[in-house]
C-alpha positions as CSV (number, residue, x, y, z in Angstrom):
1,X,0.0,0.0,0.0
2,X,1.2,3.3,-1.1
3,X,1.0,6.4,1.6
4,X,-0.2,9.7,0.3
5,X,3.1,11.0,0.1
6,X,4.4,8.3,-2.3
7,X,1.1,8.6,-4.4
8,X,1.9,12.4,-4.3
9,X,5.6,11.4,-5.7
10,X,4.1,8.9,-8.0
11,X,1.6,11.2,-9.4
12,X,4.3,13.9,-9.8
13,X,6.3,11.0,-11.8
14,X,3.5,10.8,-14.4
15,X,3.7,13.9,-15.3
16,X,7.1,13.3,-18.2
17,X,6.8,16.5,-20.1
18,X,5.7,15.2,-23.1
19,X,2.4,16.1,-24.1
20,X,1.4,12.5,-25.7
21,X,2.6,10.8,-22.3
22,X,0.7,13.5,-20.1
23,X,-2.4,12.6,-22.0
24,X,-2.2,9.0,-20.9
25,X,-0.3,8.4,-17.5
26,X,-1.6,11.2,-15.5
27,X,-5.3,10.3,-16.1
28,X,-5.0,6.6,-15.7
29,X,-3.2,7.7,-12.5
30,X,-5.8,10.0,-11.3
31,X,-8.7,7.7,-12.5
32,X,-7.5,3.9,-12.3
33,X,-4.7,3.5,-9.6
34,X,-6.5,3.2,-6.6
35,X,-8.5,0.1,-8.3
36,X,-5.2,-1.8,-9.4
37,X,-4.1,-4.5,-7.6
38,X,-1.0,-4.2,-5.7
39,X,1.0,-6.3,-8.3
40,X,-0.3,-3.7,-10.9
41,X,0.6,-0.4,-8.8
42,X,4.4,-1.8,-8.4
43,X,4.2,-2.3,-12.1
44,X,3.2,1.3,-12.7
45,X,6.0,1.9,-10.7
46,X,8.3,0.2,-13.0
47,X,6.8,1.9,-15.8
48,X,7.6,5.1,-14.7
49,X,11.0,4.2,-14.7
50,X,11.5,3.6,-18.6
51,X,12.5,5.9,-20.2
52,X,10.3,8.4,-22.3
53,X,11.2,7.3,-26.0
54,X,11.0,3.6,-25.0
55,X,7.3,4.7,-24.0
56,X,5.8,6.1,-26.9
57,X,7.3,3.5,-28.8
58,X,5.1,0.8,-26.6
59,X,2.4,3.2,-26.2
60,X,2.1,3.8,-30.1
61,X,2.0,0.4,-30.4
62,X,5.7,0.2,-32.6
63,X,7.3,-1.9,-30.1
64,X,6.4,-4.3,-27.0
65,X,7.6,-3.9,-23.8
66,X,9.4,-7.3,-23.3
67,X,8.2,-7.8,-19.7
68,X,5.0,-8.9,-20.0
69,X,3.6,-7.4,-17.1
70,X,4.4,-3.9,-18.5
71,X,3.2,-4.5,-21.9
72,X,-0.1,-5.7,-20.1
73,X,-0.4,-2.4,-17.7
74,X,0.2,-0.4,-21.1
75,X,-2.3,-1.8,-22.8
76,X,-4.9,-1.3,-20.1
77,X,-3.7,2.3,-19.9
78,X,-4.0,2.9,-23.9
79,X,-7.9,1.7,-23.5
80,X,-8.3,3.7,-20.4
81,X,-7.8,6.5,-22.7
């Protein structure tokens, strides 16, 4: 379980500067996170640690994340949106 501070930070972390990543992490942050399961927040987590062009590639649908996981949180966020 995440305190308020940490979903303060984490929240924070969505926010990567790019306008097409914006749109879609800080939304499905806002909307969804409380709902995941705790395997699924720690995997957010993660997410937010790739970096930015590695995202839009899987988030454009280019490129899979390898991990699994990820490439299954990403898709739940791209039909969030």
């Amino acid at each position: 379980m995440f305190s308020k501070a940490e979903k303060g930070r984490l929240r924070w972390r969505s926010r990567r500067g790019m306008l097409e990543l914006d749109l879609l992490l800080v939304p499905f942050f806002d909307e969804r996170f409380e709902g995941l399961t705790i395997e699924q927040q720690q995997n957010f987590v993660t997410l937010l640690e790739q970096d930015d062009p590695d995202l839009i590639e899987w988030f454009a649908r280019r490129e899979r994340a390898q991990d699994e996981s990820l490439q299954a949180l990403v898709e739940m966020i791209l039909d969030h949106a």
